[in-house]
PDB file of N, CA, C and O in Angstrom:
ATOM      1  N   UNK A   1      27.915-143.723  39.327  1.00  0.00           N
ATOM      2  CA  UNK A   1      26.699-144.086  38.635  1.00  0.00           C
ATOM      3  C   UNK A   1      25.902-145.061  39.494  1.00  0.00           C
ATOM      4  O   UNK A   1      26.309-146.045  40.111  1.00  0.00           O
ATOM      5  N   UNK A   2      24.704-144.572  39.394  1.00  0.00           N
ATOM      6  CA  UNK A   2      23.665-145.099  40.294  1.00  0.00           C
ATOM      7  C   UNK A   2      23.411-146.367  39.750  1.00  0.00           C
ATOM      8  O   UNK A   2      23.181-146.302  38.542  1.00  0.00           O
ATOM      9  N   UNK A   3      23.359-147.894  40.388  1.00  0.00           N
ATOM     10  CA  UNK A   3      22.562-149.051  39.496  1.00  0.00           C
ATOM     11  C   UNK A   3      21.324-149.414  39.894  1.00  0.00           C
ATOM     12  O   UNK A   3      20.746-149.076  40.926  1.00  0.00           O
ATOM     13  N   UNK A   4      20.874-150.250  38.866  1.00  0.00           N
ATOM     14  CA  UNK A   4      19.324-150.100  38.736  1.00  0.00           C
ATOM     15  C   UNK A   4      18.830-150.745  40.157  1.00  0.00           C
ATOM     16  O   UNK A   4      17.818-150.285  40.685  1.00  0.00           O
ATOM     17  N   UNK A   5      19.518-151.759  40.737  1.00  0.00           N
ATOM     18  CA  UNK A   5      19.109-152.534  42.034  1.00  0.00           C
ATOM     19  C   UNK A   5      19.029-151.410  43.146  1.00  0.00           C
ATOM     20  O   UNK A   5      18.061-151.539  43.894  1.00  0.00           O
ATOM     21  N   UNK A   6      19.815-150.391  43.385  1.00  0.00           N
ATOM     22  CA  UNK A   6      20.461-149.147  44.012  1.00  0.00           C
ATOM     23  C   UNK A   6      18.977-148.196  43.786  1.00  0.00           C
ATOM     24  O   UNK A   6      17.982-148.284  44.505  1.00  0.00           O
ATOM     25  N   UNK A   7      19.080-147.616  43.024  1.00  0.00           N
ATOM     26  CA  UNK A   7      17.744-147.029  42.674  1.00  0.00           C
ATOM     27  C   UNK A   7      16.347-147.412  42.688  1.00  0.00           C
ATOM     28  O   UNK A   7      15.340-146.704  42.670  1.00  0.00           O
ATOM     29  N   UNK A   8      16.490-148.742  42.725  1.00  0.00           N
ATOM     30  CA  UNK A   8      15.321-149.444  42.775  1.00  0.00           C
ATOM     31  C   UNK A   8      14.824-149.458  44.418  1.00  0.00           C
ATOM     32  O   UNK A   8      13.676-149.297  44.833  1.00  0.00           O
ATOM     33  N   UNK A   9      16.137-149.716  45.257  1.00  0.00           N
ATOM     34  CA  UNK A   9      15.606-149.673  46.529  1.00  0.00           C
ATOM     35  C   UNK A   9      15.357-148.291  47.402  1.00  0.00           C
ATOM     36  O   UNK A   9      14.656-148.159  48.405  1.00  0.00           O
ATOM     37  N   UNK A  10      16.206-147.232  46.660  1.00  0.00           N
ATOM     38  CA  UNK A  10      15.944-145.938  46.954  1.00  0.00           C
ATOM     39  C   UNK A  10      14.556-145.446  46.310  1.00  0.00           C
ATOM     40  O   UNK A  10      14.205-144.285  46.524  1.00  0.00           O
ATOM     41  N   UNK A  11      14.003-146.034  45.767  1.00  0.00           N
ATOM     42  CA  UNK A  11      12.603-145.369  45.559  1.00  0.00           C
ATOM     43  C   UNK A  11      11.794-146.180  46.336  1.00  0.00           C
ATOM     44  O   UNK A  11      10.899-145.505  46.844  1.00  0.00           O
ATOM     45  N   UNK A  12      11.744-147.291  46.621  1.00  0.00           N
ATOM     46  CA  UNK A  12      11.259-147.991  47.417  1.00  0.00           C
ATOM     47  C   UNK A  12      10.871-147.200  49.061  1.00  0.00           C
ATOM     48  O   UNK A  12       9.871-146.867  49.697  1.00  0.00           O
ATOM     49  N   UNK A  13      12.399-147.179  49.212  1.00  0.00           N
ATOM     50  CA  UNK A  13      12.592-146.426  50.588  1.00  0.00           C
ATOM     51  C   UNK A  13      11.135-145.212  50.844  1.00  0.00           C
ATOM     52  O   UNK A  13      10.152-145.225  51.584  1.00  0.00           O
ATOM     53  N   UNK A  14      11.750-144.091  49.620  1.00  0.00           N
ATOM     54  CA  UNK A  14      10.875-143.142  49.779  1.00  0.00           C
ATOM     55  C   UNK A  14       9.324-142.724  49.135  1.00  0.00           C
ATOM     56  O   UNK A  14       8.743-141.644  49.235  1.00  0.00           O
ATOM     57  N   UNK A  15       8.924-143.850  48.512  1.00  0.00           N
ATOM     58  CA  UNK A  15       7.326-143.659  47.840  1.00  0.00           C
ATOM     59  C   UNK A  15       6.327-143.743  48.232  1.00  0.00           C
ATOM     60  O   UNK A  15       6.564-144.774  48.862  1.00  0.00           O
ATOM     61  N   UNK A  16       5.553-143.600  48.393  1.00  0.00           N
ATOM     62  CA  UNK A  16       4.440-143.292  49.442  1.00  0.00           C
ATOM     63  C   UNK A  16       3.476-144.443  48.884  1.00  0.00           C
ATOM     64  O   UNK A  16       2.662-145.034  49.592  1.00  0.00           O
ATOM     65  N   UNK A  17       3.693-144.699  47.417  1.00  0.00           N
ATOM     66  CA  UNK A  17       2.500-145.419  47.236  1.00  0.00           C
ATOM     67  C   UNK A  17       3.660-146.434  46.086  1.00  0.00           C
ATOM     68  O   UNK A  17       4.815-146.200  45.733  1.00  0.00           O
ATOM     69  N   UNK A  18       2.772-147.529  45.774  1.00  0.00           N
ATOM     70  CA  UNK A  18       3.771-149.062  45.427  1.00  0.00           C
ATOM     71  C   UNK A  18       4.319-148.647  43.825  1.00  0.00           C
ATOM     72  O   UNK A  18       5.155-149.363  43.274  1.00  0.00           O
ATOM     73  N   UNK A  19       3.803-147.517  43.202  1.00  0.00           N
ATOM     74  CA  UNK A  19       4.426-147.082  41.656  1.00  0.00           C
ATOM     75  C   UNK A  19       4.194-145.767  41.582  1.00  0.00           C
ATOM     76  O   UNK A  19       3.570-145.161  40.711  1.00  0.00           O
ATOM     77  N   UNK A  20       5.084-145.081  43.176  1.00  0.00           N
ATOM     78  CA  UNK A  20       5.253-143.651  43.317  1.00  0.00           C
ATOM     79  C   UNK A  20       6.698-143.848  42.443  1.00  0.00           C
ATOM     80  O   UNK A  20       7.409-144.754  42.876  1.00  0.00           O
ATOM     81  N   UNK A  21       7.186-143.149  41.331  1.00  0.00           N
ATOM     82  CA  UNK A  21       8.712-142.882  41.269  1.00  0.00           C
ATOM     83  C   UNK A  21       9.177-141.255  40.826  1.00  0.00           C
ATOM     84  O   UNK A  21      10.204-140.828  40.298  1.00  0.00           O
ATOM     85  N   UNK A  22       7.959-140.596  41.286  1.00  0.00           N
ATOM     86  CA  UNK A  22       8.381-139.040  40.469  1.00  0.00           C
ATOM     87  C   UNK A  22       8.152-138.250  41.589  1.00  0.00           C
ATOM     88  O   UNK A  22       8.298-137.041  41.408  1.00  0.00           O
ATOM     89  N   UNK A  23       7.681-138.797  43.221  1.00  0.00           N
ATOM     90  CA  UNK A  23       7.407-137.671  44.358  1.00  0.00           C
ATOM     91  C   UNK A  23       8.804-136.998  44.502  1.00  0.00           C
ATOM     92  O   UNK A  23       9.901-137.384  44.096  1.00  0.00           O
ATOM     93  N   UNK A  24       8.463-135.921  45.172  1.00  0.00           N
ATOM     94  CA  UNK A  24       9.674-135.192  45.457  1.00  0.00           C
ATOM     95  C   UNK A  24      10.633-135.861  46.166  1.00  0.00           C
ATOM     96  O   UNK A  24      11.845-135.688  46.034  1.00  0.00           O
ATOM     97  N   UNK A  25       9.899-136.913  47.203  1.00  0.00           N
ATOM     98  CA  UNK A  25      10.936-137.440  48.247  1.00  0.00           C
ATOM     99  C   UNK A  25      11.339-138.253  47.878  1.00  0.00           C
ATOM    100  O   UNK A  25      12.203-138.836  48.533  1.00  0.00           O
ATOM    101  N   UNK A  26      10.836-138.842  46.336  1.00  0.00           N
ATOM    102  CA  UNK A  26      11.537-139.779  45.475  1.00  0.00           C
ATOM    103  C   UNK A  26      13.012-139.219  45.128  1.00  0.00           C
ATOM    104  O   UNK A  26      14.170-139.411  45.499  1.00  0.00           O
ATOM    105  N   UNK A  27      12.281-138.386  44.170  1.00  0.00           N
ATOM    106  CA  UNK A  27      14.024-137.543  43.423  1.00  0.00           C
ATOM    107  C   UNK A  27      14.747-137.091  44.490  1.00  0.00           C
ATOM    108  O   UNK A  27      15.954-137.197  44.272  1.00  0.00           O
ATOM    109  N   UNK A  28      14.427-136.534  45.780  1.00  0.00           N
ATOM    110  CA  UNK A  28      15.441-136.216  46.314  1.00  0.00           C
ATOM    111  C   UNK A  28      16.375-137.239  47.077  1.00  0.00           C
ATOM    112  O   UNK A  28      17.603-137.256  47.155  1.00  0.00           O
ATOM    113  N   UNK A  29      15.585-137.946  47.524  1.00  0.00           N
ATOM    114  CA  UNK A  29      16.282-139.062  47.410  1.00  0.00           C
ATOM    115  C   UNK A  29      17.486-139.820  46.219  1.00  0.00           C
ATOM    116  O   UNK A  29      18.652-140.070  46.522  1.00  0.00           O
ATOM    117  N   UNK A  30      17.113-139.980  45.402  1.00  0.00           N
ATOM    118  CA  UNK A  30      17.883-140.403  43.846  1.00  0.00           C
ATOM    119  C   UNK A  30      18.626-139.596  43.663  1.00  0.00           C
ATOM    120  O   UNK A  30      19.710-140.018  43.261  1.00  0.00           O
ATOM    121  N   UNK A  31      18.505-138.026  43.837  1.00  0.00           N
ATOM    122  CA  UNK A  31      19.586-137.589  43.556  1.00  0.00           C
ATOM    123  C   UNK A  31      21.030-136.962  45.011  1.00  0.00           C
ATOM    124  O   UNK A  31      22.180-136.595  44.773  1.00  0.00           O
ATOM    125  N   UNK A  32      20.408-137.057  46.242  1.00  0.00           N
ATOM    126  CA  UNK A  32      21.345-137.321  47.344  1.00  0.00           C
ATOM    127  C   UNK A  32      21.896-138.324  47.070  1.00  0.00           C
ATOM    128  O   UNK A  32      23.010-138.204  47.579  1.00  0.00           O
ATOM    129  N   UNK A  33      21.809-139.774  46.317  1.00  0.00           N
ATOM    130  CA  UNK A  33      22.601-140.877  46.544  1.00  0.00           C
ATOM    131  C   UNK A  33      23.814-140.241  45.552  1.00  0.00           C
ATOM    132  O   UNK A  33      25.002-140.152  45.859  1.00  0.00           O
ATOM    133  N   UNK A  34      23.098-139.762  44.092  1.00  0.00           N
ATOM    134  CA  UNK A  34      23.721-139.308  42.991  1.00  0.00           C
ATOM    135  C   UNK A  34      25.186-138.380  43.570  1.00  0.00           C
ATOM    136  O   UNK A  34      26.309-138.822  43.323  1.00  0.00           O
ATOM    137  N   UNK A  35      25.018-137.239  44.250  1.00  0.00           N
ATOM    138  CA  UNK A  35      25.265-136.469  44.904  1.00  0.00           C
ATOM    139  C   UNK A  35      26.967-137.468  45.885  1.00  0.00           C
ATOM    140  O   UNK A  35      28.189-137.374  46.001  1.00  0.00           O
ATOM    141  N   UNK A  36      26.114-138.082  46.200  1.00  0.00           N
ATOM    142  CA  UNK A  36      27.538-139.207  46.986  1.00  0.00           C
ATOM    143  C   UNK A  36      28.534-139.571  46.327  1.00  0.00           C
ATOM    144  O   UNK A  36      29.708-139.232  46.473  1.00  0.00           O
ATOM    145  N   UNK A  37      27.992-140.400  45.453  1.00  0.00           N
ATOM    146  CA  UNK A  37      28.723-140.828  44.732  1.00  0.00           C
ATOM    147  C   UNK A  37      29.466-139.902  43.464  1.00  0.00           C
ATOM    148  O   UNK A  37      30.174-140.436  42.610  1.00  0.00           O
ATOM    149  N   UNK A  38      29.251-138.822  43.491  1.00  0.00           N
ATOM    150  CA  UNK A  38      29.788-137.946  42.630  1.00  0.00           C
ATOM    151  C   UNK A  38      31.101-137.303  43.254  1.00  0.00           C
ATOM    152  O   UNK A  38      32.263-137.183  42.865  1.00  0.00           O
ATOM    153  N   UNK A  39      30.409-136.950  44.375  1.00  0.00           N
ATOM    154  CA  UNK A  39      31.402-136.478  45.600  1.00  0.00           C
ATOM    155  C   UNK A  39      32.769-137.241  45.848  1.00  0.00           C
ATOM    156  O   UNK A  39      33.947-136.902  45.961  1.00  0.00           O
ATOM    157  N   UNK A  40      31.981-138.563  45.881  1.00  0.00           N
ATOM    158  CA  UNK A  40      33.595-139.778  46.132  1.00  0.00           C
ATOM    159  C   UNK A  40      34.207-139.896  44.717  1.00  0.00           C
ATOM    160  O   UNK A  40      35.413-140.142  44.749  1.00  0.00           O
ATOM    161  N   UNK A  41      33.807-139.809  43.803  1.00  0.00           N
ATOM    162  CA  UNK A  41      34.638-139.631  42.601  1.00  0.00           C
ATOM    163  C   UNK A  41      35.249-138.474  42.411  1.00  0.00           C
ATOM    164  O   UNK A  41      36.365-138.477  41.890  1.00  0.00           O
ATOM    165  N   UNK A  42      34.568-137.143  42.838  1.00  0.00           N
ATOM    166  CA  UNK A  42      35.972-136.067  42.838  1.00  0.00           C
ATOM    167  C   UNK A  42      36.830-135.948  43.319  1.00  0.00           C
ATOM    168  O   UNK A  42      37.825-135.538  42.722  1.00  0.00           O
ATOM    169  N   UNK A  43      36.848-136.318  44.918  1.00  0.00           N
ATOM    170  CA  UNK A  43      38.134-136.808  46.134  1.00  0.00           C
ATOM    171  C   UNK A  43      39.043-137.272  45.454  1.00  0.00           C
ATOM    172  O   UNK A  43      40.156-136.777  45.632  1.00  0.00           O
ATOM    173  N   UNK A  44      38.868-138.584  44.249  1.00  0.00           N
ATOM    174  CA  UNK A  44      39.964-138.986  43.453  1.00  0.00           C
ATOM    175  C   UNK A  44      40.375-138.423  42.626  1.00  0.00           C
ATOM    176  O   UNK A  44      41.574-138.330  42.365  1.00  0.00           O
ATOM    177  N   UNK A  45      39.354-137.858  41.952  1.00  0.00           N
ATOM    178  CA  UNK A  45      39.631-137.110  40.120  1.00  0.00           C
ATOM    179  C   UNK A  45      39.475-135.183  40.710  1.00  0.00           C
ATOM    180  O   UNK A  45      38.511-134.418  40.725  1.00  0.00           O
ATOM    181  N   UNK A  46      40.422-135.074  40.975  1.00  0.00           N
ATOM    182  CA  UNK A  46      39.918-133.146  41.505  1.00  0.00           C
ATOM    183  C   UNK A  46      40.061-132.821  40.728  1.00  0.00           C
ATOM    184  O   UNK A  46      39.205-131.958  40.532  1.00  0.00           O
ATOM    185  N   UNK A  47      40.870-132.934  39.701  1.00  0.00           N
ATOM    186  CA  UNK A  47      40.910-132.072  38.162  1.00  0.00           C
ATOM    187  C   UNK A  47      39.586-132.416  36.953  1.00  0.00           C
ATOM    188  O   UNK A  47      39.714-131.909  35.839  1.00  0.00           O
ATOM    189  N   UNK A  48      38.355-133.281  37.249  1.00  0.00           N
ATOM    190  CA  UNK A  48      37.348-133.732  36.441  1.00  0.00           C
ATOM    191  C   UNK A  48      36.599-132.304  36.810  1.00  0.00           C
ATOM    192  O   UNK A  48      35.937-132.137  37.834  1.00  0.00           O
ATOM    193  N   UNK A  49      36.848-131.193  35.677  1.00  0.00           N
ATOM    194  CA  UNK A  49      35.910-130.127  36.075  1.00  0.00           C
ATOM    195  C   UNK A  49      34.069-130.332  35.589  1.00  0.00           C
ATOM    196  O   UNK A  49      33.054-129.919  36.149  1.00  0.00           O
ATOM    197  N   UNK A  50      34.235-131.048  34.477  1.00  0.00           N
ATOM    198  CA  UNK A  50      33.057-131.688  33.668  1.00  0.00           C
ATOM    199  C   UNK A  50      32.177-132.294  34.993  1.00  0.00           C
ATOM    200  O   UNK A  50      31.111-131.834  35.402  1.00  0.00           O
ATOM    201  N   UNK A  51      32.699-133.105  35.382  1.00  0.00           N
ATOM    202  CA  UNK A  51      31.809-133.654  37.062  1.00  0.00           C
ATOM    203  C   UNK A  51      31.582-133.117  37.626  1.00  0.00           C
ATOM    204  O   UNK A  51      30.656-133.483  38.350  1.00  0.00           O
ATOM    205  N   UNK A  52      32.229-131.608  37.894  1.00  0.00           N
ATOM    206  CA  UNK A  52      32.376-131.393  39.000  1.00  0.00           C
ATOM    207  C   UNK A  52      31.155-130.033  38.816  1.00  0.00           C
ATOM    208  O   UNK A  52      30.656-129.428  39.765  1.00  0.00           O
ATOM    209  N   UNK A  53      30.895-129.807  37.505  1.00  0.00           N
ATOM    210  CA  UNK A  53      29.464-128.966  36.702  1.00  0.00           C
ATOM    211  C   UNK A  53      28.643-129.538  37.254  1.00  0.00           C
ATOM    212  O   UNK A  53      28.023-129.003  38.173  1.00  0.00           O
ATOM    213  N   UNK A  54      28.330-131.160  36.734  1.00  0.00           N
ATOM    214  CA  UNK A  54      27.111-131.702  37.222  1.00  0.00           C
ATOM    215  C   UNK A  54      27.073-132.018  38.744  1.00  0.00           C
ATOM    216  O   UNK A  54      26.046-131.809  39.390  1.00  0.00           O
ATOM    217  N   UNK A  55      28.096-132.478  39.260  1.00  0.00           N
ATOM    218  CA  UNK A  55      27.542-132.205  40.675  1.00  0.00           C
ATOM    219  C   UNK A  55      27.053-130.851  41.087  1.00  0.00           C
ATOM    220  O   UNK A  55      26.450-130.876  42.160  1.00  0.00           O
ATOM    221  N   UNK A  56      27.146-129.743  40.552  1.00  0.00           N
ATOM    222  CA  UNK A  56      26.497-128.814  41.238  1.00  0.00           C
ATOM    223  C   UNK A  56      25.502-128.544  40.664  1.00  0.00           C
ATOM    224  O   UNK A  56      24.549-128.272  41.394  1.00  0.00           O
ATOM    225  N   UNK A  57      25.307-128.505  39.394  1.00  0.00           N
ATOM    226  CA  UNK A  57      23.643-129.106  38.641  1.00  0.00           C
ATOM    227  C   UNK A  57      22.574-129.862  39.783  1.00  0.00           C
ATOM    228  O   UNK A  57      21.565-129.422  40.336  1.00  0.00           O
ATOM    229  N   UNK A  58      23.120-130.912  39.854  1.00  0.00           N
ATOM    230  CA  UNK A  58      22.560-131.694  40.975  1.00  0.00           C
ATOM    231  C   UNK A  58      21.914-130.950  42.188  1.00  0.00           C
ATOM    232  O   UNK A  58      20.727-130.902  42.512  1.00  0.00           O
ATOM    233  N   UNK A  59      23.230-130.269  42.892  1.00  0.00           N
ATOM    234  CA  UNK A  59      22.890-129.922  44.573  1.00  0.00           C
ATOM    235  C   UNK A  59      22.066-128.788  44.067  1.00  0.00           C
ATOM    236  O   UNK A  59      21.829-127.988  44.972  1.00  0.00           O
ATOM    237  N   UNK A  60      21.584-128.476  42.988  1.00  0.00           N
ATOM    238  CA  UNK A  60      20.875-126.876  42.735  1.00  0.00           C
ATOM    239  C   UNK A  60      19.505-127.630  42.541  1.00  0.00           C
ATOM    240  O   UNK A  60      18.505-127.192  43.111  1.00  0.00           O
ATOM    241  N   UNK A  61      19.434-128.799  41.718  1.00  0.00           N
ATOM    242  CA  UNK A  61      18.480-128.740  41.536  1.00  0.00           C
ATOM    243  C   UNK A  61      17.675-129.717  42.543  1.00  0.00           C
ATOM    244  O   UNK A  61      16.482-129.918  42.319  1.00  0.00           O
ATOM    245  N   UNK A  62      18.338-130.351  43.695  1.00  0.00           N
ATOM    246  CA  UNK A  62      17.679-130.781  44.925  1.00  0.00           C
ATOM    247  C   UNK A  62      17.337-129.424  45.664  1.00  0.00           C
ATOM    248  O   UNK A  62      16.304-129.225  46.303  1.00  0.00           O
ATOM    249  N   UNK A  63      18.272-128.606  45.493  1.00  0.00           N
ATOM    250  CA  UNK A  63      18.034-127.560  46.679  1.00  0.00           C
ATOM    251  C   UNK A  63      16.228-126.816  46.112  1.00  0.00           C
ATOM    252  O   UNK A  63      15.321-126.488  46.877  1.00  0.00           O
ATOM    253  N   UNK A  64      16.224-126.769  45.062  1.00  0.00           N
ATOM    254  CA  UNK A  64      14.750-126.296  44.413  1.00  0.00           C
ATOM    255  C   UNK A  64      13.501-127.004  44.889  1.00  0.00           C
ATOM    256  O   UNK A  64      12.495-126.590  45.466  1.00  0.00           O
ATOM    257  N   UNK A  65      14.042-128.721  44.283  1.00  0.00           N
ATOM    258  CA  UNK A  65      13.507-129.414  44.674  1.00  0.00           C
ATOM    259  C   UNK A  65      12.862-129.078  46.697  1.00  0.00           C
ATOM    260  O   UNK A  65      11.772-128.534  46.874  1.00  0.00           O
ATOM    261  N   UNK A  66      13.519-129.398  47.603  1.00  0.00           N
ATOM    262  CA  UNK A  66      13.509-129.630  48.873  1.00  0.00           C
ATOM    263  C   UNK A  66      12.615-127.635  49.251  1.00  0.00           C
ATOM    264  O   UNK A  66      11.702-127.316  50.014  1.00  0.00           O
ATOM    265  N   UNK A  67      13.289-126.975  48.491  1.00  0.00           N
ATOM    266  CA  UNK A  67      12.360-125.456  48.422  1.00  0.00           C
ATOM    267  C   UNK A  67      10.717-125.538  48.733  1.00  0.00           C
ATOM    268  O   UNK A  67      10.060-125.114  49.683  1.00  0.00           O
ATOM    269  N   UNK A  68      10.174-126.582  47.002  1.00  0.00           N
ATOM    270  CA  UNK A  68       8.941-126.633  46.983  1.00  0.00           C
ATOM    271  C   UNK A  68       8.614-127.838  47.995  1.00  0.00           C
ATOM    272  O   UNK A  68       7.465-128.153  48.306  1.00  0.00           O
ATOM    273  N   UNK A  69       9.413-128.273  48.319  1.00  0.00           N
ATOM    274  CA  UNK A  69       8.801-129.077  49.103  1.00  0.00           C
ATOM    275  C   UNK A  69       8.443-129.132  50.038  1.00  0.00           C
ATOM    276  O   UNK A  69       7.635-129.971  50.437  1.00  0.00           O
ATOM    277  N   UNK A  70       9.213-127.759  51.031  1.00  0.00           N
ATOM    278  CA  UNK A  70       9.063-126.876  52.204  1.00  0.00           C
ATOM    279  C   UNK A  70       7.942-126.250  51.697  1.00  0.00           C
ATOM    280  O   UNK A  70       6.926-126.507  52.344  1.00  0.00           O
ATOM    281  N   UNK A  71       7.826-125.686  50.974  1.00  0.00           N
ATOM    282  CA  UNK A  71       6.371-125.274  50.965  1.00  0.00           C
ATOM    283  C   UNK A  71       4.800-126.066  50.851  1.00  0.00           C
ATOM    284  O   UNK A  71       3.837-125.998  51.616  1.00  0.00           O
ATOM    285  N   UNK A  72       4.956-126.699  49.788  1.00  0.00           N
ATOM    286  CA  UNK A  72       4.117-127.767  50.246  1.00  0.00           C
ATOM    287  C   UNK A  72       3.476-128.597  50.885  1.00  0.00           C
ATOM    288  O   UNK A  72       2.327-128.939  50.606  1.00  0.00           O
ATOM    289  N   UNK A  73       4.507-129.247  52.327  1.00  0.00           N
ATOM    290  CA  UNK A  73       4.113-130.092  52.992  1.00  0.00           C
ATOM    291  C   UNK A  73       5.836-129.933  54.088  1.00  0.00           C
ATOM    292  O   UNK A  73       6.897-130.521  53.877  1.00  0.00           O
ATOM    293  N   UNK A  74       5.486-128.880  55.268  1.00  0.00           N
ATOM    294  CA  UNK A  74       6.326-128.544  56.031  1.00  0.00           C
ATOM    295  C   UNK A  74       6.856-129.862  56.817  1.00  0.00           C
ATOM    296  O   UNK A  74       7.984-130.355  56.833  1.00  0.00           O
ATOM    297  N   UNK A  75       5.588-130.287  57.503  1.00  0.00           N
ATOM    298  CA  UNK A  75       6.465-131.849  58.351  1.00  0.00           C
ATOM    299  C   UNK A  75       6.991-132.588  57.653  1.00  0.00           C
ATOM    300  O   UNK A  75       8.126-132.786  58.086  1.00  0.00           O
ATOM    301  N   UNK A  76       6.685-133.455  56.260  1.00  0.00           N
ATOM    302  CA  UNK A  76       7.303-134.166  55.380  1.00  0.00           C
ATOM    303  C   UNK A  76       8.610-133.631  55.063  1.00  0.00           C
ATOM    304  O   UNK A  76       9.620-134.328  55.160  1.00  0.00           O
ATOM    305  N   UNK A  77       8.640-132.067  54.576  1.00  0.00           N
ATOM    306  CA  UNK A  77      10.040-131.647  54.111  1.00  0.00           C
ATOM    307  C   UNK A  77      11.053-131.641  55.970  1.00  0.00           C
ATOM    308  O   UNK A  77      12.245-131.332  55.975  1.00  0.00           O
ATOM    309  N   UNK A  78      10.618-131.864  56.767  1.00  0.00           N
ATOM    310  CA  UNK A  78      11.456-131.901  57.854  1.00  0.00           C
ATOM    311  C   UNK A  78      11.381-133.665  58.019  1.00  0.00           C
ATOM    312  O   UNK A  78      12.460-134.035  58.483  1.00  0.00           O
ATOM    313  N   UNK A  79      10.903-134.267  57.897  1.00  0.00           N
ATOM    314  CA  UNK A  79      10.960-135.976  58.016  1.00  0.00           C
ATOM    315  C   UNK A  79      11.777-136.132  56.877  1.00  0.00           C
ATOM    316  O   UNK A  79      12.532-137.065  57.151  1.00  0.00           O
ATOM    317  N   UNK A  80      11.982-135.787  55.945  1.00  0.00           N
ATOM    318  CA  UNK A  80      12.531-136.223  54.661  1.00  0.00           C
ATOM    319  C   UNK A  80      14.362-135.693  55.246  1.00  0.00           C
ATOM    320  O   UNK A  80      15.256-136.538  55.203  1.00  0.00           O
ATOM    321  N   UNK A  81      14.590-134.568  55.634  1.00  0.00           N
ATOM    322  CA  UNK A  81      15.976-134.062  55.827  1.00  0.00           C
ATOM    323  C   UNK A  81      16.294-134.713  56.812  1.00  0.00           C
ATOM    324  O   UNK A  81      17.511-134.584  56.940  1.00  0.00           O
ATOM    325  N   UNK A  82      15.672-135.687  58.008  1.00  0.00           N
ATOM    326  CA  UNK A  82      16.048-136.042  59.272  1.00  0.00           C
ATOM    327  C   UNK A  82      16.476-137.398  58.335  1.00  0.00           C
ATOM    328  O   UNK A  82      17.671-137.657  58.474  1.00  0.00           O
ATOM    329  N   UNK A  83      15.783-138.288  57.440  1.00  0.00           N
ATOM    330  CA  UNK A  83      15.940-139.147  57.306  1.00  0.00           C
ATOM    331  C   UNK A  83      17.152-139.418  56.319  1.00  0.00           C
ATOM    332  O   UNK A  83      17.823-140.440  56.180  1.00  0.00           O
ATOM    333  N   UNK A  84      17.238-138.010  55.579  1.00  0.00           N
ATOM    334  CA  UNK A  84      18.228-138.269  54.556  1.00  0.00           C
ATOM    335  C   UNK A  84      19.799-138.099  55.093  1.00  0.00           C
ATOM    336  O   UNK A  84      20.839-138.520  54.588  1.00  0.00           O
ATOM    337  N   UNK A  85      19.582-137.340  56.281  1.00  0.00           N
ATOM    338  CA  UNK A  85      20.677-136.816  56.715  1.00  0.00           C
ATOM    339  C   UNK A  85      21.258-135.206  56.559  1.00  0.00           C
ATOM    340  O   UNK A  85      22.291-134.726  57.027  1.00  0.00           O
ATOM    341  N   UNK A  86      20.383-134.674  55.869  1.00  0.00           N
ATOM    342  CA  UNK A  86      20.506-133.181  55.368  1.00  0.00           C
ATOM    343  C   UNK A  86      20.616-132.090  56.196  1.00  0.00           C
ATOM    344  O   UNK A  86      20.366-132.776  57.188  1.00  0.00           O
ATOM    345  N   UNK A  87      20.737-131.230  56.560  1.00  0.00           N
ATOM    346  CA  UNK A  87      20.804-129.556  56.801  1.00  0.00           C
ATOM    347  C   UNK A  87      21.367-130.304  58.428  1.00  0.00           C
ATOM    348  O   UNK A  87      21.681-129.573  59.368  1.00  0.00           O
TER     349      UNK A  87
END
C-alpha cells in the first residue's frame, strides 16, 4: 500500500503542471509504484491469489493506459518508459 507522502511525491515527479494529478504520466506512474509493491508482497505470500487478481488488474490497466498514450504523444510515451524504467 501506497502512502500518502509516497504518492504525493510520485505525482509531483510526473505532473506537468502544480495540480496535474489525473495525466496519464501521473497514473502511470502511481500505479508502477503500486505494481512494486504488490510484486514484493507476492514473493512472500505466493498463495494470496486475491492479490495476485489485482496485480494483474493493475499491469492491464497501465498497459491501456501507456497504449493511449503512445498514441497521443509518441516522445512523451518514450520519455515516460525511459524514466520509469519500462519495456
Amino acid at each position: 500500500m501506497l502512502t500518502t507522502n509516497t504518492k504525493k511525491r510520485i505525482i509531483k515527479e510526473h505532473a506537468t503542471t502544480e495540480k496535474d494529478t489525473g495525466s496519464v504520466p501521473v497514473q502511470v506512474g502511481v500505479i508502477t509504484r503500486q505494481i512494486e509493491e504488490l510484486t514484493k508482497h507476492l514473493k512472500k505470500h505466493a498463495k494470496d491469489n486475491h492479490s495476485r487478481r489485482g496485480l494483474l488488474m493493475m499491469v492491464g490497466k497501465r498497459r491501456r493506459l501507456l497504449a493511449y498514450f503512445e498514441k497521443k504523444d509518441p516522445k512523451g510515451h518514450k520519455a515516460l518508459l525511459k524514466k520509469l524504467g519500462l519495456k
